[in-house]
N, C-alpha and C positions, 0 to 999 in steps of 0.2 A: 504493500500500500504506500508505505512513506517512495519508495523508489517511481510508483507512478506518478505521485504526488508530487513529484522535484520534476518529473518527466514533462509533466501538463504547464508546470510554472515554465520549464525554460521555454515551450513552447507556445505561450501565452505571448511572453517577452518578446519571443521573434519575432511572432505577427503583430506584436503593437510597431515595433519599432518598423517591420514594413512599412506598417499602415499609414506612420507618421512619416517616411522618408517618402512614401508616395505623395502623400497630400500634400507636401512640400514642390517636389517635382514639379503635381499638377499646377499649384497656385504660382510655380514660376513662369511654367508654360504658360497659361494663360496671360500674366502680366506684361509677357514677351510679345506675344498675338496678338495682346489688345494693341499694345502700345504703337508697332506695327500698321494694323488698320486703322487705327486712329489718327498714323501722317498719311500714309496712302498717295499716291504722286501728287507732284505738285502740281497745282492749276493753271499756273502760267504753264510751264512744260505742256499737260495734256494738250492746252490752247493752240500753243506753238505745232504739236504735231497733230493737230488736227489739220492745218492750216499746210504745212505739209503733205499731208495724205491728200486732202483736195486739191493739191499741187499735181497729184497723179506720183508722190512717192511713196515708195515699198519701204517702210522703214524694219530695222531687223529688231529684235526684243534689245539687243546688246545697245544699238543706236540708238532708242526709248530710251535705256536706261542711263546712257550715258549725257541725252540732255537733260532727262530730270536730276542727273548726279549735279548739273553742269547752275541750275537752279536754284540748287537746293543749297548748295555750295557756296553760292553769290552771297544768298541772301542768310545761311550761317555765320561765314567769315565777316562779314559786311560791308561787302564792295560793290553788289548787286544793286544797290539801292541810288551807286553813281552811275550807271550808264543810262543813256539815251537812245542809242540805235545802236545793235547789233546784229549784224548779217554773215550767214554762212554760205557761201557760196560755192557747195562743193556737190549738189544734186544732181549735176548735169541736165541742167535746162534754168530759163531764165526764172520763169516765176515761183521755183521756191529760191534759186539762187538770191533771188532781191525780196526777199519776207525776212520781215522784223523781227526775231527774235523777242525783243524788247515790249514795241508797241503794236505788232504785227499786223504796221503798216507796209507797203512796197518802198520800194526804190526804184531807179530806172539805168537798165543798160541802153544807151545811146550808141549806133554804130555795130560795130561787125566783133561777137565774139566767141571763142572757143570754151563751151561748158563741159568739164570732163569730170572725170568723178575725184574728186578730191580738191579742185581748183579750176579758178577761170581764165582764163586771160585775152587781152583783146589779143585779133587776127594780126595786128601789126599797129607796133608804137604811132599814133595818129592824134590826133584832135580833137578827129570823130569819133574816137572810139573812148567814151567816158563811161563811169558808172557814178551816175547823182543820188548822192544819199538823198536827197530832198529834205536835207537838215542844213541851218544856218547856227551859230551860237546863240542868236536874237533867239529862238524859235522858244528858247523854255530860259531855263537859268544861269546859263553859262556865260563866261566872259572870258577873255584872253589871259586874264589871271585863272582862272579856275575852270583847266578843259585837260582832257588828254584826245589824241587821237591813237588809234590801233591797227594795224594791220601785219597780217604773215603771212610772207613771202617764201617762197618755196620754190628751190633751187632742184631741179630735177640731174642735173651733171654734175658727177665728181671734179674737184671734193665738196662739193654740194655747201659752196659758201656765199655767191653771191645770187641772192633772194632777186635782187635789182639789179639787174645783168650792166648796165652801162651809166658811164657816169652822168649828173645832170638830166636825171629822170626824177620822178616825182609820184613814192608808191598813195599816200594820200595827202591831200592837201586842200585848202581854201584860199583867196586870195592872189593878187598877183604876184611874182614869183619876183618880190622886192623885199624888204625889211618888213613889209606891211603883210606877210603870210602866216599860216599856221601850215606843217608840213611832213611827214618822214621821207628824205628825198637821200639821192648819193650827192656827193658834194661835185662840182664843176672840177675839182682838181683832179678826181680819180674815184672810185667806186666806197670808199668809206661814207657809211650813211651816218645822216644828222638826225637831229632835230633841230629842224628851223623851227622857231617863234618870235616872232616879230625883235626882229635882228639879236636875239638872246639867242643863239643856238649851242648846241650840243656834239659833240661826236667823240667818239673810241678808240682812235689813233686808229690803225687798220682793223679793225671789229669790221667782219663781214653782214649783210643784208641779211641771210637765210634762216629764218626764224621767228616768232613772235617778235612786232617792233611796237614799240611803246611810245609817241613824245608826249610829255607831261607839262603843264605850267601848273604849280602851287607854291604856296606861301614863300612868292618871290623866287624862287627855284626853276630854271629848265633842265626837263630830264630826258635822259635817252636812257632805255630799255630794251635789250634784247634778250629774248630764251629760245634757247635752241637743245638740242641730242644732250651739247656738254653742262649744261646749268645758263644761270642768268649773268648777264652784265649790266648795271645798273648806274649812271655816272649823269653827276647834274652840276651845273653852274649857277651863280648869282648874277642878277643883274635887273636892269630896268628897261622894259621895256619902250621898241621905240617907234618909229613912225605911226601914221594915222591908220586904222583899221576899217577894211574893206568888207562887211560882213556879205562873202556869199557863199553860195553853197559849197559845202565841203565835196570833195568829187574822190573817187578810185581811178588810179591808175590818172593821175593826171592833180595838178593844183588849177582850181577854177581861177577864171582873171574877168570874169566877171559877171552880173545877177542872171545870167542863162544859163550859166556852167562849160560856157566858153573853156578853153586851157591849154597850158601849155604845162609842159616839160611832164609830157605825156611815156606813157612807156607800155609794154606788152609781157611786163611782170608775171608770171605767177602768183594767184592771192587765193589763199585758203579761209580769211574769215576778215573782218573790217568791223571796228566798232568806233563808238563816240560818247564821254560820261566825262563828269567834272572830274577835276585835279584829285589824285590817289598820292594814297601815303607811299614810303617805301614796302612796308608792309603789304598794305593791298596790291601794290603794283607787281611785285611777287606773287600772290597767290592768286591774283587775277590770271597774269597771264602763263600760270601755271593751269587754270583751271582750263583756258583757253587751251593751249598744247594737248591735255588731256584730252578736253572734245574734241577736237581736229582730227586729231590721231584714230580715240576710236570711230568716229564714223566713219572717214574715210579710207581706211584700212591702211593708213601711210605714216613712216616714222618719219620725223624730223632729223 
């Protein structure tokens, strides 16, 4: 008797101590699931790729998930909250290539261009061949103290450094191509890219084009930014800004020179994504266009 009676206790213990290692499990599991469908994608994202599927694209689960990463991410870290127009232009075809991101309004390719899957570019460096955000800095709350422009460039030939094949091209920009611009262009000297901002500019000693390009104006700072394969390089200047400011449209593959989007110092670049948001810390300008590199990459199935 006493030996069954010791038998029933240990075997009492057992199953309590299941029962309570289960209940446990179960209420983490749950808390995990809820927590889970409680964020559920984000709403800008699904917008976004809605707007793309009525575009006539096939998006893959991996592509979904990497612009709601892309989203989600923004507006975590909190840098999402500075952009204004963001465009990825890597669908192959014009009208998702020119949908917002952002405010999932269009844009406009003007002229003759080559949509491939990962990147666009015009048919040949021209005048005629622009892509018009149809964004000015007027348009919301930006000023030439507090803007960045974005664009990356993507160098298909080894050793896959310059994004902006020739010198005295002009990957985005506004303004005429004077002290009075905002701009990521190569310099007139030789293929080293800046950041022009209105005659405050920026550049890297030989730092190549191919990669996420960044120019920034904040608290009196101009900044060049690039990220590519090897990490970022990130280098700013002081000073005060100078001539009179042109507000016109900010244009791709080209700096507008005037309220049509006229332009010059035009080019037939490679460009995998283009964006426009107020002046970023070093902080955010880092993980921005890290988050940037990230979506580019996965969607279009292409390493930097």
């Amino acid at each position: 008797m006493r030996k069954n009676r010791r038998t029933d206790e240990k075997l009492s213990l057992r199953l309590g101590t299941l029962f309570a290692t289960q209940g446990v499990s179960q209420s983490l599991t749950r808390s995990f699931t809820t927590r889970f469908s409680q964020r559920g994608p984000d709403p800008d994202a699904t917008a976004y790729i809605g707007l793309l599927e009525g575009d006539g694209v096939s998006l893959s689960s991996a592509q979904k998930t990497a612009i709601d990463t892309f989203y989600v991410t923004g507006k975590t870290e909190g840098w999402y909250s500075s952009l204004r127009r963001f465009y990825l232009p890597i669908w192959g075809a014009a009208a998702p290539n020119a949908r917002c991101l952002v405010s999932g309004t269009s844009a406009t390719f003007i002229g003759s261009f080559t949509h491939g899957s990962g990147f666009t570019h015009p048919s040949s460096a021209s005048a005629s061949n622009r892509f018009n955000l149809n964004y000015t800095l007027s348009d919301e709350d930006l000023t030439t103290e507090n803007a960045c422009l974005m664009a990356l460039a993507y160098d298909d030939t080894a050793p896959q450094d310059r994004g902006i094949p020739t010198s005295n091209d002009t990957l985005i920009g506004a303004g005429a191509v004077t002290s009075r611009s905002i701009r990521i262009n190569s310099k007139s000297s030789g293929l080293t890219p800046q950041a022009a901002w209105l005659g405050v500019n920026e550049d890297n000693g030989s730092m190549g084009s191919h990669g996420v390009m960044l120019a920034n104006r904040k608290d009196g700072d101009t900044t060049l930014t690039r990220r590519n394969g090897s990490g970022i390089s990130d280098t700013s200047t002081t000073g005060s800004l100078t001539g009179t400011w042109n507000d016109y449209p900010i244009m791709g593959f080209g700096s507008s020179t005037g309220p049509s989007g006229s332009i010059t110092q035009q080019t037939d670049a490679k460009a995998g994504a283009f964006g426009i948001g107020a002046g970023l810390s070093s902080t955010h300008r880092s993980s921005y266009t890290d988050a940037v590199k990230t979506l580019w990459e996965t969607c279009s199935g292409i390493t930097l």
